[in-house]
N, C-alpha and C positions, 0 to 999 in steps of 0.2 A: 622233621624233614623226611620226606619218602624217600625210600633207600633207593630209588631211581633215579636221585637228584644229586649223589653224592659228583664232587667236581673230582680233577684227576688231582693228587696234590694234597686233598684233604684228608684228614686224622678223623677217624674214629678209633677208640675202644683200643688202641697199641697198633693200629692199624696205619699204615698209610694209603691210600689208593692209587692204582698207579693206570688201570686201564677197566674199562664195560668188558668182560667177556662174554656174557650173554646172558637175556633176559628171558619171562616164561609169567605163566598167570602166577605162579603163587612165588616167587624170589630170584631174585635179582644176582647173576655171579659178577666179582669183580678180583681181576688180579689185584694183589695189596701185600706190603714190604710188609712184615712183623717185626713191629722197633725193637722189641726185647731179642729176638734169637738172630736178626739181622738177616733173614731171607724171605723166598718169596714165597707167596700162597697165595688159594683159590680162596677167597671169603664169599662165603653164600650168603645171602640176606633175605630172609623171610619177609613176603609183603606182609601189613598187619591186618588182622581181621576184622 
């Protein structure tokens, strides 16, 4: 799945997604909950090469 495609709601990796913050040639930011420590963060996502 290209990490441009992820929906709002979806799990990856202990992640949840929760919003697109903003995109760029080489990775993709997305606000996202961290299940384990129960807060929120920026999850940057490298496009692949």
């Amino acid at each position: 799945m290209p990490v441009s495609d992820l929906a709002v709601g979806s799990e990856l990796i202990g992640y949840r997604i929760e919003a697109l913050l903003g995109r760029g040639g080489m990775s993709v930011v997305y606000l996202a909950e961290d299940l384990r420590l129960r807060r929120r963060v920026a999850l940057k996502l490298l496009a692949p090469a």
